[in-house]
DOMAR-312721 format. One record per residue (C-alpha): residue in one letter; chain; x, y, z. Coordinates in steps of 0.5 Angstrom, whole numbers, plus 2048, in hexadecimal, padded with zeros to 3 digits. Layout:
<nodes>
NODE   residu   chaine    px    py    pz
NODE        a        A     X     Y     Z
...
</nodes>
This chain:
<nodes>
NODE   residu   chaine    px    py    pz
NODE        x        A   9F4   879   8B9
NODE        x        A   9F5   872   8BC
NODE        x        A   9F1   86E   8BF
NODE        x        A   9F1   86A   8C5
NODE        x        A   9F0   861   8C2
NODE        x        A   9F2   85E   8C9
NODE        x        A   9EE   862   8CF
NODE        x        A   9EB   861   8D4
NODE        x        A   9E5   864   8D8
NODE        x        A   9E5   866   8DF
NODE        x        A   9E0   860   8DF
NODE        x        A   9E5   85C   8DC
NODE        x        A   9E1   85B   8D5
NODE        x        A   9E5   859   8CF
NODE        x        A   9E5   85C   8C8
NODE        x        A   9DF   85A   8C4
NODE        x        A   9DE   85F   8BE
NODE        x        A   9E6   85F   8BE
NODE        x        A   9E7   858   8C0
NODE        x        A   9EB   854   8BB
NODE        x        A   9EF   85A   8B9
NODE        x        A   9F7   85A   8B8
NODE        x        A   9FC   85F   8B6
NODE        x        A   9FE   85B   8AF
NODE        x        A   9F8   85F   8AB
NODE        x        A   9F0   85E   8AA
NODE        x        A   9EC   858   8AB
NODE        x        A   9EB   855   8A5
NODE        x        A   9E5   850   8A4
NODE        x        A   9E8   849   8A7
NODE        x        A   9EC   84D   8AC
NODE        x        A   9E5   850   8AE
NODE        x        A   9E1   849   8AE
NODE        x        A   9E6   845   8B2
NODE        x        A   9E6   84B   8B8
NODE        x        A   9DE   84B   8B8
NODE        x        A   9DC   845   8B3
NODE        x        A   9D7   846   8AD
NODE        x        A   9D0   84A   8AD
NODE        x        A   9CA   847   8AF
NODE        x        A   9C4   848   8AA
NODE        x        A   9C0   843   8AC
NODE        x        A   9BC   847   8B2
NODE        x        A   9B5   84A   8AE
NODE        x        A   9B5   851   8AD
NODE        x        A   9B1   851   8B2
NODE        x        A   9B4   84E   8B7
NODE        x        A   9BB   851   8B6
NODE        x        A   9B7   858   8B7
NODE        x        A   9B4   856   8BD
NODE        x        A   9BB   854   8C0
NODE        x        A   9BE   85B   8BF
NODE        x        A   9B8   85E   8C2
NODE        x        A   9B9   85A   8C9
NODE        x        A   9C0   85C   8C7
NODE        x        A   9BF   862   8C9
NODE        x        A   9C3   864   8C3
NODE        x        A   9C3   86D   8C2
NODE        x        A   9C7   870   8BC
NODE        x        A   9CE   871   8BD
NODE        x        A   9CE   878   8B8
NODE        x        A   9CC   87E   8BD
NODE        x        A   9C4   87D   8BD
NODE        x        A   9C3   876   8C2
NODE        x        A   9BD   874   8BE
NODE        x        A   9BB   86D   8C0
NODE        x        A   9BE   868   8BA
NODE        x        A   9B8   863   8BA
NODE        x        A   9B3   868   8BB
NODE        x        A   9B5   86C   8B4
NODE        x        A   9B6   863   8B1
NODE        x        A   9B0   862   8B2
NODE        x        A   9AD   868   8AF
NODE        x        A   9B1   867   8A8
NODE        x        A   9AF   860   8A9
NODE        x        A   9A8   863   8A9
NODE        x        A   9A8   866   8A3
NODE        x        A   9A4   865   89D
NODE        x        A   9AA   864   898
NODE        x        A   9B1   862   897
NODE        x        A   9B5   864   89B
NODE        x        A   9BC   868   89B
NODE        x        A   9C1   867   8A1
NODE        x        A   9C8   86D   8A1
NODE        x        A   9CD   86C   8A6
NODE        x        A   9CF   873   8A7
NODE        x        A   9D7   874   8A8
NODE        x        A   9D9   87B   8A6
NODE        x        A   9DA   87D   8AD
NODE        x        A   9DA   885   8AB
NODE        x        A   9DB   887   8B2
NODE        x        A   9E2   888   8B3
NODE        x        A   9E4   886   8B9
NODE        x        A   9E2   880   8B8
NODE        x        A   9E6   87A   8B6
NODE        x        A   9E2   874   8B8
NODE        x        A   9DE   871   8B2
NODE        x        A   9E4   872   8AE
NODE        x        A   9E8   86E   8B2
NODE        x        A   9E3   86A   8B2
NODE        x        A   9E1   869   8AA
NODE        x        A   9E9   869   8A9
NODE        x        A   9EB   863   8AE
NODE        x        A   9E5   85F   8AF
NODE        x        A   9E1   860   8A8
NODE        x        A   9DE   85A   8A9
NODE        x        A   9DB   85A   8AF
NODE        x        A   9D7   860   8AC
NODE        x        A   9D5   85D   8A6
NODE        x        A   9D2   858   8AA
NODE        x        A   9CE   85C   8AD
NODE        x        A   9CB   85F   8A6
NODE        x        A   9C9   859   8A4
NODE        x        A   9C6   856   8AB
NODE        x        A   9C2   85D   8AA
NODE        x        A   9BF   85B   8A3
NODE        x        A   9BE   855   8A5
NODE        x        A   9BB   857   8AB
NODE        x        A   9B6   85C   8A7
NODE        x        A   9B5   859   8A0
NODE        x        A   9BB   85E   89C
NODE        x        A   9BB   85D   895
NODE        x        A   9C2   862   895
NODE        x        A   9C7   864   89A
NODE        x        A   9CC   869   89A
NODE        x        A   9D1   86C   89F
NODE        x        A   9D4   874   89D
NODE        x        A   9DA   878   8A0
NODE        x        A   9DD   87E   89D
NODE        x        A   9E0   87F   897
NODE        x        A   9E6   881   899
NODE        x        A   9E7   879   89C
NODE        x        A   9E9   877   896
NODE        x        A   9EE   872   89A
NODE        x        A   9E9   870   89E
NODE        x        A   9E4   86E   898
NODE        x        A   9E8   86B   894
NODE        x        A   9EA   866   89B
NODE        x        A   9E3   866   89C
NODE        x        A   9E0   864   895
NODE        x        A   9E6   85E   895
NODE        x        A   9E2   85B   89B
NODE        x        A   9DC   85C   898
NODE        x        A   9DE   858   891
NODE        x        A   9E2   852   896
NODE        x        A   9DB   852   899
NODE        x        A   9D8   850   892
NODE        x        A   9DC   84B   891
NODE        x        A   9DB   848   897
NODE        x        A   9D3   848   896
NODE        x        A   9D3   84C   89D
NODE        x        A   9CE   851   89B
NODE        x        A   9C8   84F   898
NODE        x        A   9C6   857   896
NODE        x        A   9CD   85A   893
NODE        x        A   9D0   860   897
NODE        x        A   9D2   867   892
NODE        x        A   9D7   86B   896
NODE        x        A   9D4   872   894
NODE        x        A   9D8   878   895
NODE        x        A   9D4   87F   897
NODE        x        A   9D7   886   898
NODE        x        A   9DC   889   89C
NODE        x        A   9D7   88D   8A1
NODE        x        A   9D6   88D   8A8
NODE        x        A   9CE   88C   8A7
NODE        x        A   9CF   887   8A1
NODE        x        A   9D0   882   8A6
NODE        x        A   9C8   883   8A9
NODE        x        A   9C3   87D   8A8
NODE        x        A   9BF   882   8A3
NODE        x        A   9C5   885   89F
NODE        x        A   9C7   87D   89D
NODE        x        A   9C1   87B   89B
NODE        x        A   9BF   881   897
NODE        x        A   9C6   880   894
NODE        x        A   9C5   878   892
NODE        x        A   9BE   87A   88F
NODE        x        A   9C2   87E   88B
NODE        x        A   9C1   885   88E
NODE        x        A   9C6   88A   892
NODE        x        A   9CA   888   898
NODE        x        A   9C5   88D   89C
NODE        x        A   9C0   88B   8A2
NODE        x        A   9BA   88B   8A1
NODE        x        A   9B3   88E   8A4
NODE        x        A   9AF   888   8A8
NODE        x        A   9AB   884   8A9
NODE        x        A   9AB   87F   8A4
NODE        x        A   9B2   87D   8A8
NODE        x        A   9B6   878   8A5
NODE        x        A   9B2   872   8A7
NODE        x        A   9AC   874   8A4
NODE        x        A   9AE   877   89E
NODE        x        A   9B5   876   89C
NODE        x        A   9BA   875   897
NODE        x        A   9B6   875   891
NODE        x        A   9AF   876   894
NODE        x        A   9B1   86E   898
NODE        x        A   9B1   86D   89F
NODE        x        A   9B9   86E   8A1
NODE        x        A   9BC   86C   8A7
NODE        x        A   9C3   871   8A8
NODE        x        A   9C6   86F   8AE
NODE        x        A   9CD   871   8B1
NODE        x        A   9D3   86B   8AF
NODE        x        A   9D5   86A   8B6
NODE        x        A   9CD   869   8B8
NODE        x        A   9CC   864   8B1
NODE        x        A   9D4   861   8B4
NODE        x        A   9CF   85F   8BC
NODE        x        A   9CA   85D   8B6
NODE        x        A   9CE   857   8B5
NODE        x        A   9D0   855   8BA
NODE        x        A   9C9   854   8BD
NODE        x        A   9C8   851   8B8
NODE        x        A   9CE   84C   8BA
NODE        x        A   9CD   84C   8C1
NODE        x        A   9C7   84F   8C4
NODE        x        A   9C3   854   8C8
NODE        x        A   9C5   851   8CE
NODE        x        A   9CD   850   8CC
NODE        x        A   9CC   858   8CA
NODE        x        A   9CA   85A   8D0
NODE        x        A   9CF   856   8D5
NODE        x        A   9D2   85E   8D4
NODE        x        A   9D0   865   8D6
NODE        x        A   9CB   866   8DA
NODE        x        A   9C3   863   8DA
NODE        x        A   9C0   86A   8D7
NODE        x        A   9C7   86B   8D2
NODE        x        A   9C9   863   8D1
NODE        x        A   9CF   863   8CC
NODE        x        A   9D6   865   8CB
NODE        x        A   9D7   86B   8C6
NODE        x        A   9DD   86F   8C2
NODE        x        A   9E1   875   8C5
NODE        x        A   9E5   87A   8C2
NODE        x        A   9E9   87D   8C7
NODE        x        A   9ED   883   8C6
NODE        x        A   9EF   88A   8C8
NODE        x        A   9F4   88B   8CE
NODE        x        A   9F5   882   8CF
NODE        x        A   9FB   87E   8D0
NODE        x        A   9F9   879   8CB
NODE        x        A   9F4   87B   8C7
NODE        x        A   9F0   876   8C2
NODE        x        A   9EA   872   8C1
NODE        x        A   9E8   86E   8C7
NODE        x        A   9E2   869   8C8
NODE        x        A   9DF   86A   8CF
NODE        x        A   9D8   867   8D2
NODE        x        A   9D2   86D   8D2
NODE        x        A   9D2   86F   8D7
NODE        x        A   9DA   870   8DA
NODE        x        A   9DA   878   8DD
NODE        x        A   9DE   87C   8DA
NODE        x        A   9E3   87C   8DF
NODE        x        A   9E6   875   8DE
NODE        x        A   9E6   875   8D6
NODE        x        A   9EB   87A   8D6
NODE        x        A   9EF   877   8DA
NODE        x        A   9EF   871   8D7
NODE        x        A   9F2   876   8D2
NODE        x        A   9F8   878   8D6
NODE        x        A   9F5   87D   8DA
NODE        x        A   9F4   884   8D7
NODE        x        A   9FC   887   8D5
NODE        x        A   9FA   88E   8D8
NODE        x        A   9F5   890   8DE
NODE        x        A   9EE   88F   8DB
NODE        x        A   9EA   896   8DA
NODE        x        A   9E4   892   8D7
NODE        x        A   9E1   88D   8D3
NODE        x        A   9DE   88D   8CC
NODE        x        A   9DA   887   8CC
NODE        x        A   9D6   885   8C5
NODE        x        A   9D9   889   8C1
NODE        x        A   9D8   890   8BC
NODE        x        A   9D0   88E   8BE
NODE        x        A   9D2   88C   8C4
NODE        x        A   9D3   891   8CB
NODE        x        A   9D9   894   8CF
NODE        x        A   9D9   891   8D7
NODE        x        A   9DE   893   8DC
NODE        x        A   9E3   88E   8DE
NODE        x        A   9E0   88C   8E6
NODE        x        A   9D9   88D   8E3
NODE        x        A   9DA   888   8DD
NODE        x        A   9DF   883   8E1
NODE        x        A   9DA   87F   8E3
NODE        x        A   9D4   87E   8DF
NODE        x        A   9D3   878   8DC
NODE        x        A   9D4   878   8D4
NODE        x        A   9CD   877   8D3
NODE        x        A   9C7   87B   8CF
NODE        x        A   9C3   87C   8D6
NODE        x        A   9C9   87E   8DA
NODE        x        A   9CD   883   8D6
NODE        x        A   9C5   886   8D4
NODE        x        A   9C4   887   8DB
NODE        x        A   9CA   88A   8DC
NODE        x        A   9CA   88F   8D7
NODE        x        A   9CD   88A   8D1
NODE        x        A   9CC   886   8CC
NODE        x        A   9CF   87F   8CB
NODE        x        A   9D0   881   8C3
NODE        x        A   9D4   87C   8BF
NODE        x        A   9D9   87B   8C4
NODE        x        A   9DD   880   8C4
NODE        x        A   9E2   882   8CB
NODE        x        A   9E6   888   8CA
NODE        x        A   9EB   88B   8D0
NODE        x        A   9EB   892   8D0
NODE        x        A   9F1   894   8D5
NODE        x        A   9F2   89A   8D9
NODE        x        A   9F6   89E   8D4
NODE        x        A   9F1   89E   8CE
NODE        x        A   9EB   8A3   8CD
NODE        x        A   9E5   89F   8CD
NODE        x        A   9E2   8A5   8C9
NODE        x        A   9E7   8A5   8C5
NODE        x        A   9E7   89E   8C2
NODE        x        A   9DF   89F   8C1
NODE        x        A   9DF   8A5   8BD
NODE        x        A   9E3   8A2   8B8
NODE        x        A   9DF   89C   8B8
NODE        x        A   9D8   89F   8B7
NODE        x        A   9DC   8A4   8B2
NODE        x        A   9DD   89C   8AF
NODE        x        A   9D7   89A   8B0
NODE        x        A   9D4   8A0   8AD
NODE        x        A   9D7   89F   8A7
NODE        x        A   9D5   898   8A6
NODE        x        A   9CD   899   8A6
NODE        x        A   9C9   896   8A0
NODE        x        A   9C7   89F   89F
NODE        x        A   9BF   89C   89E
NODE        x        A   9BC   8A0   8A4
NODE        x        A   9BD   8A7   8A7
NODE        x        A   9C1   8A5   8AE
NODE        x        A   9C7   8A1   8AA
NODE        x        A   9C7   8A7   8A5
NODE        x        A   9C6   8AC   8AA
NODE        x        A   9C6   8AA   8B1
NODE        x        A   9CC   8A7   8B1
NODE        x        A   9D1   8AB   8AE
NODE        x        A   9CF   8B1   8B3
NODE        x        A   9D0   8AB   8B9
NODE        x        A   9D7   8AA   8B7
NODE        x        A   9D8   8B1   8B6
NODE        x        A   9D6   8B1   8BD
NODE        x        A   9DA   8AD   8C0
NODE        x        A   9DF   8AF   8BC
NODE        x        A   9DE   8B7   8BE
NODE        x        A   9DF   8B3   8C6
NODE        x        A   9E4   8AF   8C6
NODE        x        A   9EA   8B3   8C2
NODE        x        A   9E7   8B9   8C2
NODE        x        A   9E3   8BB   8C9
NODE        x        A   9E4   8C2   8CE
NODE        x        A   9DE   8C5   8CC
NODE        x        A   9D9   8C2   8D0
NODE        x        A   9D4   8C0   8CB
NODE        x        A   9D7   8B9   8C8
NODE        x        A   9D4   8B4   8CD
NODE        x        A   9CD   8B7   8CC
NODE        x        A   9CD   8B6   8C4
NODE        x        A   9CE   8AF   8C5
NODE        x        A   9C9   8AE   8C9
NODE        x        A   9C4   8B2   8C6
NODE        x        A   9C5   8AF   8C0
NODE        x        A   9C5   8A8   8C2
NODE        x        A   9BD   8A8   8C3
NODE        x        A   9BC   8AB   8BD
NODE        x        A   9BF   8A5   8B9
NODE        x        A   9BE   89E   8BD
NODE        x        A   9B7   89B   8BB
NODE        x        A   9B6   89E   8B4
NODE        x        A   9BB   89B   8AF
NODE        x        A   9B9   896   8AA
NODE        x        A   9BD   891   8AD
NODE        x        A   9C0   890   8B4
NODE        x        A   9C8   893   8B1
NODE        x        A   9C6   899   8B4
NODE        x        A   9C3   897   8BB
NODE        x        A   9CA   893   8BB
NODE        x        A   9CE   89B   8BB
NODE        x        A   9CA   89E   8C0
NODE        x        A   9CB   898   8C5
NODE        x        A   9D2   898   8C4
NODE        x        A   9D1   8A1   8C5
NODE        x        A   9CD   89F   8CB
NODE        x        A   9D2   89B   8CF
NODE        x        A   9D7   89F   8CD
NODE        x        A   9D4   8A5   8D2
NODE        x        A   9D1   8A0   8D8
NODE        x        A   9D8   89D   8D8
NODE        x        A   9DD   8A3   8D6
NODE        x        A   9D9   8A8   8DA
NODE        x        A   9DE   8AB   8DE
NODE        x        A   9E3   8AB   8D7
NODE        x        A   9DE   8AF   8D3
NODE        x        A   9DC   8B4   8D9
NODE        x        A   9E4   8B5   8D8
NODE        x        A   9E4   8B5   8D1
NODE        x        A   9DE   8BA   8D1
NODE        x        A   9E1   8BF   8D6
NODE        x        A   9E9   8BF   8D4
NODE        x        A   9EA   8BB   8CE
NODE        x        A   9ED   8B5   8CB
NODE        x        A   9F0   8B0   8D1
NODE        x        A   9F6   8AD   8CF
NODE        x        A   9F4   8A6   8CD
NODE        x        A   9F2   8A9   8C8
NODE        x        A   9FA   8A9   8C5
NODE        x        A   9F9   8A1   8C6
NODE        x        A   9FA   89D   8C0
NODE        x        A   9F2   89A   8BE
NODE        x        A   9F0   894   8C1
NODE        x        A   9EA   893   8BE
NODE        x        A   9EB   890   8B6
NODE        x        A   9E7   894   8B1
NODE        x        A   9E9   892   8AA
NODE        x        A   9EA   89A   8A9
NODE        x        A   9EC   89E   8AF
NODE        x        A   9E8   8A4   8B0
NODE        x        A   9ED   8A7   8B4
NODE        x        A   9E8   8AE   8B4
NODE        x        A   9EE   8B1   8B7
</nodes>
C-alpha cells in the first residue's frame, strides 16, 4: 500500500500528519522536530485538556468518540493513570496506522505523552500485533532515542498483543496488559473507569494521539482551520479496491466520497458500490455514496459509517454477495468464542450468505440471512458481532437485485472474479 505525501485537497489543504515525509525512509527524531519543532509540555493538564475539547478532536479508530471528553474522564480518576496508544490495526483493509507508526513514529509517540501529561499517567504503552515484528523493532528503537534525548517523562513500552481481529478491541487490550486474555470484556467498567490493572486508562487510536500532538503544538484554532465546523480536522484514508492509485491519502473530514477517490486516480473500472468504514463499516451503491461528505453524520444518515477510514471500490464485475460471505465467514472465525452469537450466530450467518452467494437457485438463500440477522445483533458480549451483521445488511440493501438473482437462478459470474476484499485467510466457500 503506498501513500499519497505531497497531496493536496480540493481545498487546497497541505498534508499535516504526513507533512515532513520523504521517499529516503522514516522520520527519525531531528528530522521529526525540524518538520514540526519540539513538544511543548509546558501547557497545565487542564489547559491542554480544554483545547482538544475546543478542538473538536473525535477518535480516529472507527467509534468518533470525543478525545477531550474520554481526557478529562481519565483525568478525573482517582489513581494514576495509564495512557495505551492502540496500533494493531486488526481490520485488514486498512493500511493507514501502520503507515503512520512506520513513517512518522514520532509524531505518534508525541501524542502519548502529551496524553499522560494531560491525565496524570504513571505508564504509557503503544500495542500492534505480534506478527509487526519489523515494526516494533522500529518502533522500540524510537522509543529508546526518546529516552536518550529525555523527551518523555513517563518511558513508552511497546507491547505486542495476539493476532486476532478482536484483539485489537479497547477491552481486550487492557485486559490483556492487566496480564488477562486478549478477549473483550463485558461493560460497564469501561476502561476509563477501571482499566489496566483496575487504574483509569486512556485507549486512544495512534492517529487520534498523532491530531494529539499536534494540538498540543498548535492549537484548537489551527486544528479547525480543516474540515468542516461540526466534523474539524483532517483524517487518514485507505483507499483500495478498483482504484487507479491506491494508497493512504490524508483528506480534510468532510470531503464527499466522490472527489477522494478521484484524487486517487479515478476508479480503474465502472464502480458497482462502495464499502465505506471497512469490515464494520456498510456497503453504498456508487451514485448514492459519491457525494456524501466523509463524516460520521453524513455517511449515518446515508445508511453508512465513517469507521476507521476505509473506501473500497467495488467494480461492476465483482459480486458484492460474494466478497461479503468471504468476509463474514472471516469474521466469524475471529470472534473471542465468550458468547452465544460469536459461536453460534456467526457461523450460520456466514454460511448464509455463503449458501446465497456461491450456491443459491433455491429461492430461500436471501430469507436466511435476513432472518438471522435479527437474531444476532444487539445480543453479543461486545460489538464483533453487530460489526457482521452491519456488513451482512448492507449487503442485501446494496446488492438487492444481485441476491434476488442468486436466490431464483444461482451464482452470477462475478463471482469467478478474483476476491477484492483482504482477508488474511480466504474463505472462498465455494
Amino acid at each position: 500500500m503506498t501513500a499519497v505525501v505531497e497531496m493536496r485537497s480540493p481545498a487546497g489543504i497541505r498534508p499535516r500528519l504526513l507533512a515532513g515525509l520523504h521517499a529516503d525512509g522514516p522520520t527519525d527524531l531531528v528530522g521529526h522536530e525540524l518538520t514540526f519543532g519540539p513538544l511543548p509540555l509546558d501547557m497545565r493538564p487542564r489547559q491542554l485538556i480544554d483545547t482538544v475539547e475546543r478542538s473538536g478532536l473525535v477518535g480516529r479508530g472507527g467509534a468518533g468518540f470525543p478525545t477531550g471528553r474520554k481526557l478529562r474522564s481519565v483525568a478525573d480518576g482517582r489513581r494514576a493513570a495509564v495512557v495505551v496508544a492502540n496500533g494493531s490495526e486488526g481490520e485488514p483493509a486498512s493500511a493507514k496506522d501502520r503507515f503512520l507508526l512506520t513513517w512518522a513514529p514520532h509524531l505518534v509517540m508525541d501524542g502519548i505523552t502529551a496524553a499522560a501529561h494531560a491525565v496524570g499517567a504513571t505508564e504509557a504503552y503503544l500495542v500492534l500485533h505480534h506478527s509487526a515484528t519489523r515494526l516494533g523493532a522500529a518502533l522500540q528503537a524510537a522509543a529508546e532515542a526518546r529516552n536518550v534525548a529525555g523527551i518523555d517523562p513517563v518511558p513508552i513500552q511497546v507491547v505486542g498483543i495476539p493476532d486476532r481481529y478482536t484483539s485489537s478491541e479497547q477491552s481486550a487490550i487492557v485486559q490483556y496488559l492487566s496480564g488477562g486474555p486478549a478477549r473483550p470484556t463485558f461493560a460497564p467498567p469501561r476502561p476509563h473507569e477501571r482499566g489496566v490493572d483496575g487504574r483509569p486508562t486512556l485507549v486512544n487510536n495512534v492517529e487520534t494521539l498523532a491530531h494529539l500532538a499536534l494540538i498540543a503544538r498548535f492549537g484548537d484554532h489551527w486544528f479547525r482551520e480543516v474540515g468542516a465546523a461540526s466534523a474539524p480536522g483532517s483524517m487518514l484514508v485507505t483507499v483500495s479496491g478498483a482504484i487507479t492509485r491506491p494508497g493512504v491519502y490524508e483528506i480534510a473530514v468532510g470531503t464527499p466520497v466522490g472527489q477522494l477517490l478521484m484524487m486517487a486516480g479515478g476508479p480503474a473500472e465502472r464502480p458497482r458500490a462502495i464499502l465505506v468504514g471497512g469490515y464494520f463499516g456498510a456497503w453504498l451503491p456508487a451514485e448514492v455514496a459519491w457525494p456524501v461528505p466523509m463524516a460520521h453524520a453524513a455517511l449515518r444518515a446515508v445508511g453508512g459509517a465513517l469507521g476507521a477510514g476505509i473506501v473500497i471500490v467495488l467494480p461492476e464485475s465483482s459480486c458484492g454477495l460474494a466478497e461479503t460471505a468471504r468476509v463474514v465467514r472471516y469474521l466469524s472465525e475471529e470472534t473471542a468464542e465468550q458468547c452465544g452469537p460469536c459461536m453460534f450466530g456467526l457461523p450460520a450467518l456466514a454460511d448464509a450468505m455463503i449458501d446465497l452467494a456461491f450456491h443459491g437457485g433455491r429461492r430461500r438463500a436471501a430469507e436466511q440471512v435476513a432472518t438471522l440477522i435479527p437474531l444476532i445483533e444487539g445480543r453479543g458480549a461486545c460489538r464483533h458481532p453487530d460489526g457482521a451483521t452491519q456488513l451482512a445488511a448492507s449487503a442485501l440493501r446494496a446488492f438487492r437485485p444481485d441476491a434476488e438473482w442468486h436466490d431464483r437462478v444461482g451464482p452470477c459470474l462475478g463471482v469467478r472474479r478474483r476476491p477484492l476484499l483482504p482477508v488474511p485467510a480466504s474463505a472462498e466457500g465455494s
